[in-house]
C-alpha positions as CSV (number, residue, x, y, z in Angstrom):
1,X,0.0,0.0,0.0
2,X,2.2,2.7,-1.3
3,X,-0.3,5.4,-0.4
4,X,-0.4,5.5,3.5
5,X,1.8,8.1,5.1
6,X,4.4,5.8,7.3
7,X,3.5,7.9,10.4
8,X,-0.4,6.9,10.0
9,X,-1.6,4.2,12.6
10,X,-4.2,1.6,10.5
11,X,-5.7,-1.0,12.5
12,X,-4.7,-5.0,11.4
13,X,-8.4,-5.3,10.7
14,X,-9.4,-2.0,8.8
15,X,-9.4,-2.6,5.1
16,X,-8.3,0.0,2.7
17,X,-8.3,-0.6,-0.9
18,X,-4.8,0.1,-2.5
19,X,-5.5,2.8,-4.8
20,X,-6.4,5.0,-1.4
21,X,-4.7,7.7,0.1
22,X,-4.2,8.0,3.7
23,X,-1.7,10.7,5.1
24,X,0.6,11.7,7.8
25,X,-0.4,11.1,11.3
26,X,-4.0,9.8,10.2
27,X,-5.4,6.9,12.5
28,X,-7.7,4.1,11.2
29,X,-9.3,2.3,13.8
30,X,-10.2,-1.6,13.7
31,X,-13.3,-2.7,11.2
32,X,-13.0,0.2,9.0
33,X,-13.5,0.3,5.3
34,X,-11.9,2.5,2.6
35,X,-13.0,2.5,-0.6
36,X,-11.4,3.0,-4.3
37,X,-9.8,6.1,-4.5
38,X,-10.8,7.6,-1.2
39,X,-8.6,9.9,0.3
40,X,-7.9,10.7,4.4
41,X,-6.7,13.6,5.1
42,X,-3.6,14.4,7.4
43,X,-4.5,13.4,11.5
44,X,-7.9,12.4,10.7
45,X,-9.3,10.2,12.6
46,X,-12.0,7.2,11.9
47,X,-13.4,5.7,14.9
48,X,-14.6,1.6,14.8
49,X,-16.3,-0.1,11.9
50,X,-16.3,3.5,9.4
51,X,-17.2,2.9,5.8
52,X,-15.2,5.6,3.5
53,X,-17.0,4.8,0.2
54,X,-15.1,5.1,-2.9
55,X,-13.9,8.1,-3.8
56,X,-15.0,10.2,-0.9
57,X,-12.9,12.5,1.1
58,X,-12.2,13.1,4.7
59,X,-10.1,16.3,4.9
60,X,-7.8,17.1,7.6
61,X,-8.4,16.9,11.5
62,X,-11.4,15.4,10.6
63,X,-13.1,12.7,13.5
64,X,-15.5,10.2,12.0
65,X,-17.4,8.3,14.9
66,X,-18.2,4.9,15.4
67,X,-20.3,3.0,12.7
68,X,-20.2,6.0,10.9
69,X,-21.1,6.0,6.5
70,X,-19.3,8.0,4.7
71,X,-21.2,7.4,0.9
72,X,-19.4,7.7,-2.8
73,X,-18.0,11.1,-3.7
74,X,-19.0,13.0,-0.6
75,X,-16.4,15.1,1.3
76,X,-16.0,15.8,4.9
77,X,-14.6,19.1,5.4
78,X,-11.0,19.8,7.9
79,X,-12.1,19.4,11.5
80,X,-14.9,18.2,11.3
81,X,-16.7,16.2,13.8
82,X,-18.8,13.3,12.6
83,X,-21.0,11.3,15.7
84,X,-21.7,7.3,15.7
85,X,-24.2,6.1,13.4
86,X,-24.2,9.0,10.8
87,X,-25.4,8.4,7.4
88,X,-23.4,10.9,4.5
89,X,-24.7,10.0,1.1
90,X,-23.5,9.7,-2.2
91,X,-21.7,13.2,-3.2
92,X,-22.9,14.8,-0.2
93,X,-20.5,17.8,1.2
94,X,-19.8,19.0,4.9
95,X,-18.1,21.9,5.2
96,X,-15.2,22.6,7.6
97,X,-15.7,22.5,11.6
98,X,-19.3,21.0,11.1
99,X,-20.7,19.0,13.9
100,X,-23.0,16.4,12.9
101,X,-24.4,14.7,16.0
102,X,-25.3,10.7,16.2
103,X,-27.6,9.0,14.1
104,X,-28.2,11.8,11.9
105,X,-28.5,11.5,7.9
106,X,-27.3,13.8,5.6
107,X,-28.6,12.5,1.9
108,X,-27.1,12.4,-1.2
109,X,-25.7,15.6,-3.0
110,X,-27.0,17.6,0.6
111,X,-24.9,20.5,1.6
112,X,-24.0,21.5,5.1
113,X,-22.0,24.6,5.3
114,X,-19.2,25.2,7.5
115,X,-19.3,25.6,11.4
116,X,-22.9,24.1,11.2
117,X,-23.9,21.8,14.2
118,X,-26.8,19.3,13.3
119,X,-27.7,17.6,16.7
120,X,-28.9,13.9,17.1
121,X,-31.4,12.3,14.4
122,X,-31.8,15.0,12.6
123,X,-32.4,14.3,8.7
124,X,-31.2,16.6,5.8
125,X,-32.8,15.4,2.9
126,X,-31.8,15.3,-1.0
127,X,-30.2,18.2,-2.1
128,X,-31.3,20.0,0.6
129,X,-28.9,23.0,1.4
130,X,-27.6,24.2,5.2
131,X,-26.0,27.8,5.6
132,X,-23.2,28.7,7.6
133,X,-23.1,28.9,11.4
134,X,-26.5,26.9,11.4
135,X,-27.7,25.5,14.8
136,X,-29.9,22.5,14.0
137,X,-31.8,21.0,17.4
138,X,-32.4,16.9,17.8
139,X,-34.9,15.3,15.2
140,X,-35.4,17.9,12.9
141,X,-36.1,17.4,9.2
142,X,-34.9,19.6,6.8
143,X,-36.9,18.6,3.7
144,X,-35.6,17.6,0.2
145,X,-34.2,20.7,-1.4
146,X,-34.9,23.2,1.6
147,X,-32.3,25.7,1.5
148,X,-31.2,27.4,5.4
149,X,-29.9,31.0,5.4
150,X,-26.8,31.0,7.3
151,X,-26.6,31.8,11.1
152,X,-30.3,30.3,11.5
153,X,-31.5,28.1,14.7
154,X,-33.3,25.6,14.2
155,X,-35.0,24.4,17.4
156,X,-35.5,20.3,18.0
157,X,-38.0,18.4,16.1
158,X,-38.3,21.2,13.3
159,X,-39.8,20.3,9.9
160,X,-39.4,22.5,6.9
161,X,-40.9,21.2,4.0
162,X,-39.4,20.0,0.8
163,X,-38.4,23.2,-1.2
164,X,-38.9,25.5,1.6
165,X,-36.5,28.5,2.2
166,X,-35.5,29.9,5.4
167,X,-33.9,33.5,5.5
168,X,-30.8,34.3,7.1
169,X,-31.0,34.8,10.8
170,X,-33.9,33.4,11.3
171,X,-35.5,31.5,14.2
172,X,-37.7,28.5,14.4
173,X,-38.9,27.1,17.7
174,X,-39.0,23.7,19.0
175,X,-41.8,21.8,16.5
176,X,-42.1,24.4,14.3
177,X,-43.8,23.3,11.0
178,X,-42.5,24.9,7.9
179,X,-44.7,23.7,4.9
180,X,-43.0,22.7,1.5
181,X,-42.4,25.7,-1.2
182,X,-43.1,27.9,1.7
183,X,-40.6,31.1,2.8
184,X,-39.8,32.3,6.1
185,X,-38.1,36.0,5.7
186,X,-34.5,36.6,7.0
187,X,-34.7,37.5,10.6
188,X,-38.2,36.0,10.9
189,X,-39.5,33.6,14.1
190,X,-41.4,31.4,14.0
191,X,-43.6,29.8,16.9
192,X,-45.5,26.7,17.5
């Protein structure tokens, strides 16, 4: 395996297919699968039983949490922090310094902007989009291309509908309904 970094630590029982790339000081724990033409990133680090799929990438500093899946083409952006049981799909991108909490789904060809933190179970569906500095609370849903205005709080158990657009700044409280192809202004709260 001519592309892992000497000074990376892979597990005897991780599996990393040769045309990979793992770099300096990156550690692969035991059960973990990396697929064709994946790349991990200098000092990342993927926790038990991770699947990388095939040319996805997990950029520096990066922590990928137990159990995690990491689908085709997507790319985890430098420092980010990935919990147990998260579900990336195919092409899907997280920016850099996200926080994406346990058991949460982001689907294919989604967006999550940097310094975003999507706590546990919440769903981001197909190319759904996620601003910047975006505070998601547990079990939202964030419908299939929604789009998020950056520095927006979402609270727990949020819905906004498929094709829904939420201005920047905005505020949604706990169990707030957003209906699909509806638009909440920048700035604007809403109440359940």
């Amino acid at each position: 395996m001519n592309n892992i970094d000497p000074t990376a630590t892979v597990h005897s029982t991780a599996s990393i297919d040769p045309s990979a790339t793992v770099e300096a000081g990156a550690m692969i724990g035991c059960g973990v699968t990396v697929g064709r033409n994946a790349h991990i990133g200098a000092n990342a680090i993927i926790l038990t039983g991770v699947h990388v799929g095939e040319y996805a990438t997990i950029r520096n500093e990066a922590v990928v949490g137990p159990e995690a899946h990491l689908g085709p083409g997507s790319t985890t952006g430098q420092g980010a922090r990935i919990g147990p049981k998260v579900e990336v799909g195919t092409r899907a991108v997280l920016g850099d310094r996200t926080n994406i909490g346990s058991g949460s789904r982001v689907s294919a060809g989604a967006l999550v902007e940097q310094r975003t933190t999507l706590r546990k179970g919440t769903l981001v569906d197909r190319g759904a989009r996620v601003g910047s500095r975006v505070s998601v609370g547990s079990h939202a849903w964030i419908g299939a291309g929604a789009e998020i205005g950056s520095r927006t709080a979402l609270g727990a158990r949020v819905v906004v509908g498929p094709n829904a657009q939420v201005g920047k700044r905005a505020r949604l409280q706990q169990g707030v309904r957003i209906p699909g192809n509806s638009v909440v202004p920048a700035r604007g709260h809403a109440i359940a």
